[in-house]
Structures are given as C-alpha cells and as structure tokens.
C-alpha positions as CSV (number, residue, x, y, z in Angstrom):
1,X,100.8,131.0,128.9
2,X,98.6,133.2,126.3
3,X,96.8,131.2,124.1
4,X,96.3,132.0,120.5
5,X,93.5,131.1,118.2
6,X,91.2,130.1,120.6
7,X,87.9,131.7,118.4
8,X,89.1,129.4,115.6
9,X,88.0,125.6,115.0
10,X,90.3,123.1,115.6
11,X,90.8,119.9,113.4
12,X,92.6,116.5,113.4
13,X,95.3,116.2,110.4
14,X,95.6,112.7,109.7
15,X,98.6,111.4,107.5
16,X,97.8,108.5,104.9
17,X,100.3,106.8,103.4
18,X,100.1,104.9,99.8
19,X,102.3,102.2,99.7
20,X,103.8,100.5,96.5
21,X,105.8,97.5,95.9
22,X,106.7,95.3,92.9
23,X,106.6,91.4,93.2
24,X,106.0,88.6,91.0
25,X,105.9,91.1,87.3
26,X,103.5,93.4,89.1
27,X,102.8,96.6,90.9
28,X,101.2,96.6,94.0
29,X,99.9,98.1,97.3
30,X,100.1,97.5,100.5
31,X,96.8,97.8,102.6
32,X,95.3,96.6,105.9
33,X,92.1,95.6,107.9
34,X,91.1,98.6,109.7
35,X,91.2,97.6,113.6
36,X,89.3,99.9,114.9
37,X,86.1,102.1,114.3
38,X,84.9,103.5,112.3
39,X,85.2,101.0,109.5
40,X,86.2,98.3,111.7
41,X,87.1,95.4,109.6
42,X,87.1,97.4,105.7
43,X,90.4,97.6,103.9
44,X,92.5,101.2,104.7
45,X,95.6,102.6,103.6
46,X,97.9,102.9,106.4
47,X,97.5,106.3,108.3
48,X,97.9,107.9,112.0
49,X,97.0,111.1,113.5
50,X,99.8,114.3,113.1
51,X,102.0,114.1,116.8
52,X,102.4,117.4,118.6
53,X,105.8,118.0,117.9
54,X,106.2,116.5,114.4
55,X,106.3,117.8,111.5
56,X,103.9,116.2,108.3
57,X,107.3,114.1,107.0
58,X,108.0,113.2,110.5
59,X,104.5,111.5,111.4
60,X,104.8,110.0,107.5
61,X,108.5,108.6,108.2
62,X,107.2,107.5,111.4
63,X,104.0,105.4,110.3
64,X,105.7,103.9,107.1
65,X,108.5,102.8,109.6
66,X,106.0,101.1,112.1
67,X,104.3,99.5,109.2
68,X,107.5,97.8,107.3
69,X,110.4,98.5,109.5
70,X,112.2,100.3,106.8
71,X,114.0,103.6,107.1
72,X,115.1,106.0,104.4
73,X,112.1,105.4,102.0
74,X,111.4,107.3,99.1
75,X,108.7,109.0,100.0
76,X,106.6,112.4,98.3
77,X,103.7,114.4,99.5
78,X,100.7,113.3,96.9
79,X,98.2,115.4,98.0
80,X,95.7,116.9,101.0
81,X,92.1,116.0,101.1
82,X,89.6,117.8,103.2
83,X,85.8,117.3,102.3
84,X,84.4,118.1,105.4
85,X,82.5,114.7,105.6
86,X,85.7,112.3,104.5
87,X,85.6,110.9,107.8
88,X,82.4,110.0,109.7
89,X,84.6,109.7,113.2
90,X,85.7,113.5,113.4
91,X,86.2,116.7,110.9
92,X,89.8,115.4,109.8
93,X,92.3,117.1,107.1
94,X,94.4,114.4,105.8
95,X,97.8,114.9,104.2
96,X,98.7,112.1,101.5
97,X,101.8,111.0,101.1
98,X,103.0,107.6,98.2
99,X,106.2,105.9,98.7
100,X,108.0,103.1,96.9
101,X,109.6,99.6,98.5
102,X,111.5,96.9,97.8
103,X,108.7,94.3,99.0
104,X,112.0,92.0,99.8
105,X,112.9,94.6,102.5
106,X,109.9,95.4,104.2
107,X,109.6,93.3,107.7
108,X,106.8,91.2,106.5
109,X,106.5,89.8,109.9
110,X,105.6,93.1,111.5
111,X,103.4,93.9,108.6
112,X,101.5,90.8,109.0
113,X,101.1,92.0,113.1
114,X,99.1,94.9,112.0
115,X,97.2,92.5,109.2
116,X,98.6,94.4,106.0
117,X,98.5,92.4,102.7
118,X,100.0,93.4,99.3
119,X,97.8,93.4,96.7
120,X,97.7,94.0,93.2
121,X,96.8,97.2,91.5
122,X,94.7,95.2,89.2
123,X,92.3,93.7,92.2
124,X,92.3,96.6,95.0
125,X,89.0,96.0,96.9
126,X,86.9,99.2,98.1
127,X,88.4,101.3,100.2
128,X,87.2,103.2,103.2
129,X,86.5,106.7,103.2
130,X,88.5,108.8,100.2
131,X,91.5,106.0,100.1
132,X,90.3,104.8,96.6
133,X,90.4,108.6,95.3
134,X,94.2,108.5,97.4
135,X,95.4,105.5,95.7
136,X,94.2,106.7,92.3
137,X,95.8,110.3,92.6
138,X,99.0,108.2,93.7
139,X,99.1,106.1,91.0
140,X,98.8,108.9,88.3
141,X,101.5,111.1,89.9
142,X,103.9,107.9,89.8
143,X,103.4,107.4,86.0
144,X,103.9,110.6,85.3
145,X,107.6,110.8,87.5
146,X,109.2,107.7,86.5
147,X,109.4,109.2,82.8
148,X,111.5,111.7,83.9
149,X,113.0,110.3,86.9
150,X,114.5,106.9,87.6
151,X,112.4,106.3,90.7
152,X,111.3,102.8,89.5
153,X,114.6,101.7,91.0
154,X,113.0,101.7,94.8
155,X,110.9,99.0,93.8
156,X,113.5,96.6,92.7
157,X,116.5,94.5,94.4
158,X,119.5,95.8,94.5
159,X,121.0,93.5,91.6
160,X,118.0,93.1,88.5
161,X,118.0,92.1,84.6
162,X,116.8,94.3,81.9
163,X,113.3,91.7,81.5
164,X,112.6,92.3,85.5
165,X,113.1,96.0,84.4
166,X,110.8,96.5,81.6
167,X,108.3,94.4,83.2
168,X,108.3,96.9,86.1
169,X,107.6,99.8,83.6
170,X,105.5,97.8,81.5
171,X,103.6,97.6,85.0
172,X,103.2,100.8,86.1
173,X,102.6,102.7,82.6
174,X,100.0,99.9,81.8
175,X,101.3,99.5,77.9
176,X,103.1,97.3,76.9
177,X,107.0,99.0,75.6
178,X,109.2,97.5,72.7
179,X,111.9,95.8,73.4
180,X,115.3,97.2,71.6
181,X,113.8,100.6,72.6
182,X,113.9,100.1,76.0
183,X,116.6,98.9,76.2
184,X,118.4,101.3,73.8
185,X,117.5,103.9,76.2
186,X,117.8,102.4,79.1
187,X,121.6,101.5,78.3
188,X,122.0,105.1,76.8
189,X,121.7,107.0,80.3
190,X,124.8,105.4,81.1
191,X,122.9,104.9,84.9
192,X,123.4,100.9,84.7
193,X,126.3,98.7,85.6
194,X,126.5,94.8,84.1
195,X,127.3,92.3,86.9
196,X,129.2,89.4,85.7
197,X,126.6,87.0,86.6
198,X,123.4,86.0,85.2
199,X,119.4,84.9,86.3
200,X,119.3,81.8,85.1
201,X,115.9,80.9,86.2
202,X,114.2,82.8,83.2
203,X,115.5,81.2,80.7
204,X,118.4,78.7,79.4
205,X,120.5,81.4,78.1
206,X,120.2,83.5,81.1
207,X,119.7,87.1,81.7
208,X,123.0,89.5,82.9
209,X,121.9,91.2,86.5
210,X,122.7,95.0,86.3
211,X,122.8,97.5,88.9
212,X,122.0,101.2,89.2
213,X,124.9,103.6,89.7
214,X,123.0,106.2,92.2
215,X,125.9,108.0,92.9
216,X,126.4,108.3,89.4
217,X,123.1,109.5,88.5
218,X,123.1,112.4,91.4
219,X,126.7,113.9,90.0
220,X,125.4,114.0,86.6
221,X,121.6,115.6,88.0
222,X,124.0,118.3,89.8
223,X,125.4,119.0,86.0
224,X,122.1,119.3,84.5
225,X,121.5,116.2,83.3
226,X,118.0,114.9,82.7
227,X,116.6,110.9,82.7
228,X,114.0,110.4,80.3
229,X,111.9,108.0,78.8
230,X,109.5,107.9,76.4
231,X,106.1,105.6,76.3
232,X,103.2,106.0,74.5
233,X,101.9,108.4,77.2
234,X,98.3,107.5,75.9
235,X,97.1,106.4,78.8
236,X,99.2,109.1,81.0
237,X,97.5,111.8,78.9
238,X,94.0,110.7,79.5
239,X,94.4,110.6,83.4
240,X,96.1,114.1,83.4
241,X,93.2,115.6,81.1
242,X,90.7,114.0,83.7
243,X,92.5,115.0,87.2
C-alpha cells in the first residue's frame, strides 16, 4: 500500500465540545474533572481524540452522546484552535464545536459517571488549557444567533410560559428585555401555540404553557421568512468589536 505524506508532520485533532443548558432562570455549562493527565483533576470541557474513520461531526455527535445520552442535538462548529503549545501532552489541533440541551433530557446519571456538573455561566471556574477562550468564543456566537434564529428553543421543555421564555433570553443576552415588547414580538412570529393549561407554581393567577410550532417555522424559513428579535445589542456589539 503506497503511503502518502510521509515527509509531512502529523498531529492529533482533538474535538471539544461546549455544552449549554438552562435551569433554575439561568444559563449554564456543563463541564467535568479531567480524569486523566495532563491536568488531572482541573475542570475541562468535554472532548476526545478524532476516530480514524469519522468525520469532525461524527466524533462530536459521538462524545456529546457518551456524555448525556442524547441524540439529535443541535449542535454547530464554533471554531478551531491551534497554538502550537495549547496542549502540553502533544502538538493537538482542536476543532470546537457548542451545542444546546434540555438539561431535563440529558441522562444525568451517566453524566455524573464521568463527574460532569452544570454550572452557571456567572461562576465558571478556570479552565484547562484554551477551554476558557472556547467557552467565551461560544458564548458570543450564541448571542449573536438566537437574534436571528429561534435556537433558544433547545434549551427549554417541550411545553414553557412566556416568563420561563424571557428569562432565558434575558439570560443569555445578559440585559434585561421589556416586557410587552417581548412578548409582542414573540407572539407576532406566529411560531407559538397556547396550551390550555397553565404553571401555576409562579404565581396565583398562573401562567398559559405554549409550545413551539417547528414544523411551522421550517415551511415558513423554506418561503423566506426570517425570526428576529431585537435587544439592546449593547453588550453583543462590544464582544463582536473585541473578537
């Protein structure tokens, strides 16, 4: 069998995989005790080494789905970082990737087995290596897409009320978004559909449960149509002038 490219270096591509949930009002991300050296015992994003015959979104599927148990997560390539000293153990290019979850739906026993914890974006501890520079990169690119795309949905149940809603925005734009706004053009996209039954634990009065109409929302992308909505941006346009 002729080899090719045997004058040429050879490298390790590592995949690393930025994890985000919503719980409790807040964002968050899921991260682990590294088990092994180097950086035994020092929080890590989750991450494995690029399989022979896998492709990047392969060996991504595959590690997300060994880490929560999930299957058919939204999932989009953030980024590659390759400083040739990112990784005292070996010369490795890693390929980023950030996904969202419904924290209700992740297999929190099998996340516990490989020590993971979700923690909130407000109180991430250092990372090894480049992770922190990962996470950060991740964060930005998510605040810019949920403007324009209603990707926020991954993160919550299947059934939700418009308070669980804002406070998810609210969360991951890091401003704080007017009421009758939001919900003006929320309720405008047409995306939503109002269950006939209400979360009665926030309040006496209750708030309806809605759900969002995915099907809906792909026929009317096919026909042009664009989600959008607006925030302040203020913070968004700071972080894009810096990156």
């Amino acid at each position: 069998m002729t080899r090719y490219y045997e004058e040429h270096d050879h490298h390790l591509v590592a995949l690393d995989c930025i994890i985000f949930g919503f719980d409790e009002g807040e964002l968050k991300l899921l991260l682990l005790k590294r088990r092994f050296e180097p950086a035994l015992g020092e929080w890590s994003l989750m991450g494995g080494f690029l399989g022979k015959t896998e492709s990047l979104d392969e060996a991504a599927y595959r590690i997300l789905h060994q880490l929560t148990g999930l299957s058919n997560i939204y999932m989009e390539q953030l980024h590659s970082f390759g400083d040739v000293d990112r990784d005292p153990g070996a010369r490795t290019i890693s390929v980023a990737y950030y996904s969202l979850i419904k924290i209700d739906d992740n297999d929190r026993k099998l996340a516990e087995e490989h020590g993971a914890e979700w923690v909130s974006i407000h109180e991430i501890p250092l990372l090894i290596f480049d992770h922190s520079k990962m996470f950060e990169r991740a964060l930005i690119a998510l605040r810019r897409k949920i403007a324009h795309e209603p990707i926020g949905f991954e993160l919550l149940p299947v059934k939700f009320t418009l308070p669980q809603l804002q406070s998810l925005y609210e969360s991951i734009c890091q401003e704080q978004l007017d009421k009758r706004n939001f919900r003006k053009q929320i309720l405008d996209t047409g995306l939503l559909v109002k269950l006939n039954e209400k979360d009665k634990d926030s309040s006496k009065k209750g708030a309806f449960y809605y759900k969002f109409d995915q099907k809906k929302y792909q026929k009317l992308a096919g026909q042009g149509f664009l989600f959008q909505l607006k925030v302040k941006r203020e913070q968004l346009i700071k972080e894009i002038t810096n990156n």
